[in-house]
N, C-alpha and C positions, 0 to 999 in steps of 0.2 A: 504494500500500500504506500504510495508515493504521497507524503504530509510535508509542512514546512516544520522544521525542528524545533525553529523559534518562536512558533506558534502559543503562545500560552495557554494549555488546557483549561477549562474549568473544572471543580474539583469533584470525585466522581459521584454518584448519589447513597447515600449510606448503608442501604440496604444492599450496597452492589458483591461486598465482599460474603455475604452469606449467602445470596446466588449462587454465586461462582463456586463455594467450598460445595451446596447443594450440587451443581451439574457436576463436578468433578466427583463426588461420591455415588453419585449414580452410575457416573459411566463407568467406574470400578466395577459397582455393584453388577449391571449388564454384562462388560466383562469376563465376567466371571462364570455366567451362565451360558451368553451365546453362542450356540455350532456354528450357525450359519449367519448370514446379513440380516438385523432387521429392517423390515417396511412400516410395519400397522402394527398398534393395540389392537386385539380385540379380547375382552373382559381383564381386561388391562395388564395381556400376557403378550410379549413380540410375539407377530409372526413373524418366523423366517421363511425365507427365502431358498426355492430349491436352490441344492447346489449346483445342479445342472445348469442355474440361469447364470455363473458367475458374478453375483452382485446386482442383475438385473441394471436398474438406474439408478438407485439409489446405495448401492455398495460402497461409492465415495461417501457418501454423506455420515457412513459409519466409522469409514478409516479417518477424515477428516475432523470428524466428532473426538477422535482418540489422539491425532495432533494436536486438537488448540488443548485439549486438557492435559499431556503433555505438556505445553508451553503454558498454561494458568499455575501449575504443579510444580513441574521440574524433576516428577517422579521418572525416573531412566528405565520402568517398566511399564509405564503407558508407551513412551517411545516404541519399547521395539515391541508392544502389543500394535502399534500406527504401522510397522515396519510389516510384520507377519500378514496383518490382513492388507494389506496395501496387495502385497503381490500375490493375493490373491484373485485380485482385478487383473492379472495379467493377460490370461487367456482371452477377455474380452477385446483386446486391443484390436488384435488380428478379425474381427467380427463386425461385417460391413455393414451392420443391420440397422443404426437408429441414428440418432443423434448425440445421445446420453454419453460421448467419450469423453466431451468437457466435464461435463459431473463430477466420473468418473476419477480423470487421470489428475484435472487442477487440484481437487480437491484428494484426493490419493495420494500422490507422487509432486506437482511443483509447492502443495501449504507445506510437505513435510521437506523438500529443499530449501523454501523460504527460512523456514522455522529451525532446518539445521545446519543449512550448508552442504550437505553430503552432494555432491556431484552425482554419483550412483544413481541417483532419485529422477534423473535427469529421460535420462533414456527411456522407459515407459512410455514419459507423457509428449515426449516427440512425437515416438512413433505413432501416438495415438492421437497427434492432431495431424500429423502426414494421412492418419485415416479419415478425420473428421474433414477434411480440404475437401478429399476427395467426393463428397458425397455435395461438392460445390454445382449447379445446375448455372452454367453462364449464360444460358437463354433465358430464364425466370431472373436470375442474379439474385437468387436464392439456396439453401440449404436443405435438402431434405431431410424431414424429421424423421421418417419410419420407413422402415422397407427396404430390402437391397435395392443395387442400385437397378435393378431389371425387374424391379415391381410391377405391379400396376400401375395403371396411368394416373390413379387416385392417390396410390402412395408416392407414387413419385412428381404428383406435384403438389406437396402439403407441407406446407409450414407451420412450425407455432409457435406462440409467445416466447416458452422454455426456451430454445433455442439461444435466447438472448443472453444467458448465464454461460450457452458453452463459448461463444465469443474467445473470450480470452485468456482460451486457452491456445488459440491458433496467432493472438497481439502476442504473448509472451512467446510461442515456439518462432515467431518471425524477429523477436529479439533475440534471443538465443541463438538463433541460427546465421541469420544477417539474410534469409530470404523475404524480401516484402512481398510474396505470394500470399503469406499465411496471412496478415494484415490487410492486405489488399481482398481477399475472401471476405475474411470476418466483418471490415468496412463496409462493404459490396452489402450485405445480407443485413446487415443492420439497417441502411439507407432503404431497401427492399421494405422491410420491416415499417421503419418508419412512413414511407409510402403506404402501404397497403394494410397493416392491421391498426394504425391509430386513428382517431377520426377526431371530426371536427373540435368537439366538446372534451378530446384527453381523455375518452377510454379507449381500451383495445377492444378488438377481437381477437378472441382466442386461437382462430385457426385460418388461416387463407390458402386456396385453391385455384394452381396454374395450372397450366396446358403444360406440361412437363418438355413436351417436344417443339413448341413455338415459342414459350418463355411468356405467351400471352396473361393476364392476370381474369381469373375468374368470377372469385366469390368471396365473401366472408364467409368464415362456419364457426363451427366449437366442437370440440369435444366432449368435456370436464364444465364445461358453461352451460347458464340458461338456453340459451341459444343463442344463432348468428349475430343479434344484434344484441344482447346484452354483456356488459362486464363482469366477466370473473375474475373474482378478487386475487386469485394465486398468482393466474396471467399478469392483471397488471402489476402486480408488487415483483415479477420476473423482468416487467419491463423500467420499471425504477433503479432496479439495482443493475442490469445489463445494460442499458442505454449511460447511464457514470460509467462504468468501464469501458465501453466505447468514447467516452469524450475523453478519460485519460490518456488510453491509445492512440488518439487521433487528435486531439486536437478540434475536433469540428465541432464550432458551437451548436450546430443542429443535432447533435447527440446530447448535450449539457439542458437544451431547450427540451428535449422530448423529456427528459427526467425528471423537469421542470416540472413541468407540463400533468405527468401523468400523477407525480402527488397531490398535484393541484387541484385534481379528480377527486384525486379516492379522499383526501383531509376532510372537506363539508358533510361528504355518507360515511361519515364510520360514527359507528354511539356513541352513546356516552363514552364508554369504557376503553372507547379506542379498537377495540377489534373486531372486524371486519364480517361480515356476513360471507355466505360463500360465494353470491354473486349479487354485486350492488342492484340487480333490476330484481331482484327476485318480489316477484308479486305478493308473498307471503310476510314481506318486510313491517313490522322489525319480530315476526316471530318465526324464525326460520336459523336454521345451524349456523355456527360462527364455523370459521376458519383459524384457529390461532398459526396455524403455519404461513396461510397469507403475512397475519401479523410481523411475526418474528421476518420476514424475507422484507416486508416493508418496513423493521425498525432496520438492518442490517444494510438496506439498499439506502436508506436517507443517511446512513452515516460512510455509506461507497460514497452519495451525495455530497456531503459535505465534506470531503475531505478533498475533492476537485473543487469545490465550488469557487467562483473566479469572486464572486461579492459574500464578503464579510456577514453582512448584517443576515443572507439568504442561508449563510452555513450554521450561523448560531440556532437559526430557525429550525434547519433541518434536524441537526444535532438535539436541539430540544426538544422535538418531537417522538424523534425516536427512543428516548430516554423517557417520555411518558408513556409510547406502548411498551415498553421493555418494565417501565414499572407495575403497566397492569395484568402483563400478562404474569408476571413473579408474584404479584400480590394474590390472583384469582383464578390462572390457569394451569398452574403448574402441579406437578402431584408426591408436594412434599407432606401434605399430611393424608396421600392418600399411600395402596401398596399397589400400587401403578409403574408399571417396567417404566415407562414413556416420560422425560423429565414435562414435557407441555401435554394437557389433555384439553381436548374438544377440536380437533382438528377434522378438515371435511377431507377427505382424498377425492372423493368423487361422487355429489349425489347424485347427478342420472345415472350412474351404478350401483347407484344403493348403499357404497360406504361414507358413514360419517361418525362421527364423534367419536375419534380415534386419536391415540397417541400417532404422532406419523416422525418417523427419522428423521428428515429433512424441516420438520419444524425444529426438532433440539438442535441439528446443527445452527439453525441460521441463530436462533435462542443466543447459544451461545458464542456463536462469532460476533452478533451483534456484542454481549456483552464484555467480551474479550474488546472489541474496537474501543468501547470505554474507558474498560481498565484498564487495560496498555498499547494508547494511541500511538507510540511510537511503533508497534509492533506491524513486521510485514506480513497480512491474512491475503493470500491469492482471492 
């Protein structure tokens, strides 16, 4: 994470060090029990993950979970428990099939070289954005989410919000490397992005559909969303925290303006309490499932935000916001007085598929990288 040194912090919020000792004793506790990757709560036991999927998409979000608490800790067996399951994502490298290798290898393989320096760490997540490159569409000037590359004509012309998190992983393999292929991709797909799932008013959609062979632009859709036209809260909190990471790589304020843009959205709809429903149209509002995992990726993304942010007065904003969802989710979502594996509970994975109110992976990491960004802002989180 690129900050100015000389920046004076503000000092962090009190409650933040009994957070952090909580996430670090849970992920012990987890640890210690799980075979395989977790995904989901359900009766507030992990599911894992066949091992046949290698980690599926969410396998970094485990290994990465056991880096920052490593680095909150300094215990030198979280490390090489970061170390073990790390290369257990290996085999997916070579596996042409989605998008999820940014997930996967930044959070795998470059937070645990940020975090130790081991060069070693290096090689996985090359070669794993040398695959994600690949799966570049230069008639759409897009990315494909899902599907080899000789899918369908459906798979192969669909994109999605997510997408915007694996970015930069192909910014950092084009520094690494000195090829601006990888940057010039991840640029290309953002600007795409930008174009085609945001709209007038700063929400997304979730999903957009090309003509995979003309590069022509189709439709809006969704997946995981209300539908076509409405926002779902995970997508846009992917698009807050991925679109900063494209304006640090790039330099282009139209990446700094879309992240702008898109909290500017979600801040008026969120409750009281700060966290987020699972899709801001949802017709059942305000008695319909929270998302705390949207949450956690929207406190995590405003503090990616402000730490580019080019005006002062916009980053104290950003930074204080995030620090009031991070307080409400620590005061009333988390499950330290419950016996809940999952450090955050009421999370939606998917209600048109009928999951919700789940511990989810991916909300405890971002949980605790956001709180990590607090507590040691000098620290570099990929």
């Amino acid at each position: 994470m690129e900050r100015n040194p000389t920046t004076k912090q503000p000092s962090p919020p009190a409650w933040l060090g009994a957070a952090m000792d909580f996430c670090v004793a849970k992920t012990r506790q987890n640890l210690a029990t799980l075979a395989s990757f977790p995904e989901r709560t359900e009766g507030g036991k992990w599911v894992q993950i066949d091992p046949a999927l290698r980690g599926w998409w969410v396998g970094g979000h485990w290994v990465g979970l056991l880096w920052l608490a490593y680095a909150a800790s300094g215990d030198s067996a979280l490390q090489l428990a970061a170390r073990e399951w790390a290369y257990r994502l290996v085999p997916r490298q070579p596996e042409q099939i989605d998008h999820d290798l940014g997930f996967l290898f930044e959070l795998g393989f470059v937070l645990g070289y940020q975090l130790t320096g081991d060069a070693s760490l290096k090689q996985p997540a090359l070669e794993a954005a040398e695959m994600l490159g690949g799966r570049f569409n230069p008639r759409g000037q897009y990315i494909q989410a899902w599907g080899a590359l000789d899918a369908s004509p459906e798979l192969r012309g669909r994109t999605i919000m997510d997408t915007m998190m694996n970015l930069d992983l192909l910014f950092w393999a084009g520094k690494e490397t000195g090829n601006p292929s990888y940057a010039e991709i991840g640029a290309a797909h953002a600007r795409t992005t930008l174009a085609r799932h945001l709209r007038a008013d700063g929400s997304t959609a979730h999903v957009c559909d090309f003509d995979p062979d003309t590069g022509a632009f189709l439709t809006q859709n969704t997946h995981q969303g209300l539908s076509a036209t409405s926002c779902w809260s995970r997508g846009q909190a992917w698009g807050v925290y991925g679109f900063a990471d494209c304006y640090r790589a790039t330099g282009d304020p139209a990446f700094l303006h879309a992240s702008r843009r898109l909290v500017e959205y979600i801040w008026p709809r969120l409750p009281a309490d700060l966290i987020p429903f699972w899709d801001y149209d949802s017709p059942l509002l305000p008695h319909d499932v929270r998302d705390s995992s949207a949450a956690a990726i929207v406190a995590a993304g405003l503090l990616n935000l402000a730490a580019v942010e080019d005006d002062a007065g916009l980053a104290e904003t950003w930074r204080g916001r995030a620090i009031d969802i991070l307080a409400s989710l620590w005061q009333s979502y988390t499950s330290r007085n419950t016996g809940e594996e999952s450090i955050l509970l009421h999370g939606t994975r998917s209600k048109p598929h009928g999951l919700m109110d789940h511990g989810l992976i991916y909300g405890d990491y971002y949980f605790v990288e956001a709180l990590m960004r607090v507590a040691k802002p000098g620290l570099v989180i990929s």
